[in-house]
N, C-alpha and C positions, 0 to 999 in steps of 0.2 A: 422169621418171615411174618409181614402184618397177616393179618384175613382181612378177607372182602370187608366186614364189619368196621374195621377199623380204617379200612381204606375210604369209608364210605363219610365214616366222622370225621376224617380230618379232611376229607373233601368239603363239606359241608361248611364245618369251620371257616376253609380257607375262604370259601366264595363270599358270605356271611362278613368278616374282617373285611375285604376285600369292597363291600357296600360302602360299610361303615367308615372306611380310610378314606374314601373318596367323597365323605360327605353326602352321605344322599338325602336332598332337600325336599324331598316329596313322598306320598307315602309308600307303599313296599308290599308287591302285590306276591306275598308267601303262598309257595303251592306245597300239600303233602300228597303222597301217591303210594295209599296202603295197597294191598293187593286184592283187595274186590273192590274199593273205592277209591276215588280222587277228591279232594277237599282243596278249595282254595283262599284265599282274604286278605283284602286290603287293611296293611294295617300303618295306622299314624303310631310314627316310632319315639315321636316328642309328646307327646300325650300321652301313649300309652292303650289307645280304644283299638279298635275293629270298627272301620268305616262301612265294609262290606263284605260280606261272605257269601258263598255256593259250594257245594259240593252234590255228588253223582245219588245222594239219599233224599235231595229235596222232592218233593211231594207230584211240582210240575213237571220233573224229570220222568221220575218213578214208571209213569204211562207209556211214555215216549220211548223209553230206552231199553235196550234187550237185554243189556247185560251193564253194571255200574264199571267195571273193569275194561272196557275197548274205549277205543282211537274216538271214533265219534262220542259216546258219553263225555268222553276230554272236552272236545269241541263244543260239545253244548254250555256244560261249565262252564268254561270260558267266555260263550255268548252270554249268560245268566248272568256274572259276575258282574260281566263289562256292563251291563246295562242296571244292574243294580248301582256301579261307581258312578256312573253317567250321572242318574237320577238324584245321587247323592252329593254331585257337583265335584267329582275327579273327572280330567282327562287326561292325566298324565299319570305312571305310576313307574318306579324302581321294580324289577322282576328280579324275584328270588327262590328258584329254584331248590332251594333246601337243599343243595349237595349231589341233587340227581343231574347225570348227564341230560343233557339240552337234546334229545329225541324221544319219538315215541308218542306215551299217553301225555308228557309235558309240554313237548312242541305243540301238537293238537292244540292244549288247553292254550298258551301262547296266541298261536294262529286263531282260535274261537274269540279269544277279547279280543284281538287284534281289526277280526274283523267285524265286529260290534261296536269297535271306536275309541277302543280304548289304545294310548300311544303308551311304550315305553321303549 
């Protein structure tokens, strides 16, 4: 029998291949979701940079936020992000969930660029 662990890599994996098969022509908006924190960055995958980053430890956050771990900190990310990519001339971006199921603190973050203006 796998563990969770490994159930979780080869999820990851699959999604991840799954980008990559399909060709994605734009860049690749990677989210991580440790357990006191969420991190997220736009990253250009034929270059090789980071166009954009946020995560629930930036500075602007910090004041605002109760705790780096909940649903709204998600959502603020998210808003941060999207308007960092804005600025940086994305408005479109591939969404890569890193292998986590698609609810929760990711949806949030999801829905926070989403509605900052960011499409994917």
């Amino acid at each position: 029998m796998i563990s969770k662990q490994e159930r979780y890599e080869f999820r990851k994996i699959r999604s991840r291949n799954k980008l990559f098969q399909n060709g994605i022509k734009m860049p690749r908006l990677s989210v991580y979701r440790g357990t006191k924190y969420i991190y997220a960055q736009v990253v250009d995958d034929a270059k090789g940079v980071t166009l954009a980053a946020a995560s629930s430890l930036e500075k602007e956050l910090k004041g605002k936020l109760k705790s780096g771990k909940s649903i709204e900190s998600a959502k603020q990310v998210g808003a941060l992000l999207a308007k960092r990519a804005i600025a940086a001339g994305l408005t479109a971006v591939c969404f890569d969930r890193g292998g986590r199921i698609y609810h929760g603190r990711i949806k949030a973050l999801a829905d926070g660029a989403r509605e900052a203006g960011l499409k994917f």
